[in-house]
C-alpha positions in Angstrom: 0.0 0.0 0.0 1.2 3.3 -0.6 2.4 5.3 2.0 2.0 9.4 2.9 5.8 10.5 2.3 5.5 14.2 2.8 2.8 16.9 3.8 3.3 20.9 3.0 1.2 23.8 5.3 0.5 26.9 3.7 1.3 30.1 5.2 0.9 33.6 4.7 4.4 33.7 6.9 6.8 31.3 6.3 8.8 32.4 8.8 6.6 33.0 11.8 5.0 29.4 10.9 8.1 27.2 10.6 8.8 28.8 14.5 6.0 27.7 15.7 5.6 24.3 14.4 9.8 24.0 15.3 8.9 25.5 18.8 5.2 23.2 19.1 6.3 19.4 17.7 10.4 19.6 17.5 10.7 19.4 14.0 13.9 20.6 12.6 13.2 23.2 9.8 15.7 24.1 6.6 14.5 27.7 5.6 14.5 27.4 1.2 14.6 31.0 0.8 11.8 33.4 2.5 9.0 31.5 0.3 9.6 27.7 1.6 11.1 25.9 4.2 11.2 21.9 4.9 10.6 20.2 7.8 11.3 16.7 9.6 9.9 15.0 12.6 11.9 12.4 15.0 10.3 9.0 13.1 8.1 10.6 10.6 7.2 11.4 7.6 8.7 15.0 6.2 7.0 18.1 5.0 7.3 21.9 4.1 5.8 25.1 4.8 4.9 27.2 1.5 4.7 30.8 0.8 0.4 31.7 0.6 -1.1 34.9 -1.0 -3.5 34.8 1.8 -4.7 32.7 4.8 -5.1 29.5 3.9 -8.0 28.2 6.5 -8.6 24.7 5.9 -7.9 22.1 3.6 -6.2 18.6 3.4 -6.3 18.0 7.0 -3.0 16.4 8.5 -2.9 14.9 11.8 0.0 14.5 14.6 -0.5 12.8 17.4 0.5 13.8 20.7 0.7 12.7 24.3 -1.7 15.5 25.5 -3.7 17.4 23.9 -5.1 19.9 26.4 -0.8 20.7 27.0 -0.5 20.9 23.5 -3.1 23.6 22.6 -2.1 25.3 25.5 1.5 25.7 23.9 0.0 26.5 20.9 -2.2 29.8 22.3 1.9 30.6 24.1 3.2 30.2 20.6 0.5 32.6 19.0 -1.8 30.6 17.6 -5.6 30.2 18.2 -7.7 26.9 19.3 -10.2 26.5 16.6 -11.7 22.5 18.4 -11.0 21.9 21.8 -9.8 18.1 22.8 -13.1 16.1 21.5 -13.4 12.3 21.8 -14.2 10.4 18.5 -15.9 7.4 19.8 -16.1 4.0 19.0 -12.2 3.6 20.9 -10.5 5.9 17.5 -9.2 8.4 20.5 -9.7 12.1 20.7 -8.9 15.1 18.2 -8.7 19.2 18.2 -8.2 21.6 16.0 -6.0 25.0 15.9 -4.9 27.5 13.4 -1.1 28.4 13.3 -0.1 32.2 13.6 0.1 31.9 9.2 -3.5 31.5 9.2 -3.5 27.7 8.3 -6.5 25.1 10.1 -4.9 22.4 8.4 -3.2 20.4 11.0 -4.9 18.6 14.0 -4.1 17.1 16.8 -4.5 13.5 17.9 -4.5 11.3 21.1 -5.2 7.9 22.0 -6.6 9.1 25.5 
């Protein structure tokens, strides 16, 4: 089966962005000019941040799980960014998910917990 290799987050600033999501997860960033900058997490899969006209809001939804979510999404209001979902349980035993939007304007990427 085919496997997700790399994921890229629009963001009206690149910059601002890869700082948070290097500051929120760990992942080590390698700027690619002021427009771009790629991204890789301890074990995972890789990605990039791109340059956006304007806020992206949502679309192809990514999701990273964490230990904690309530932590997490409190680190993410310190880091500048807004909670869009609070933690909410999925049922049937999938775990729980929330939502935020990065300080680039993207609602892209979620967060998910077992617990």
């Amino acid at each position: 089966m085919p496997k997700l290799v790399y994921f890229e987050i629009p963001s009206t600033d690149v910059k601002r962005s890869s700082a948070f999501y290097a500051a929120l997860f760990g992942w080590q960033m390698t700027p690619s000019g002021d427009r771009y900058a790629m991204f890789t997490g301890d074990g995972g899969i890789g990605g990039g941040i791109e340059h956006a006209d304007k806020a992206p809001g949502e679309g192809v939804r990514v999701y990273v799980g964490v230990d904690d979510i309530p932590a997490t999404l409190a680190k993410v209001k310190a880091l500048g960014g807004k909670v869009v979902k609070e933690k909410t349980e999925i049922g049937g035993g999938y775990g729980h998910w929330a939502s935020f939007e990065d300080p680039g304007g993207c609602r892209s990427v979620m967060l998910w917990s077992k617990t």
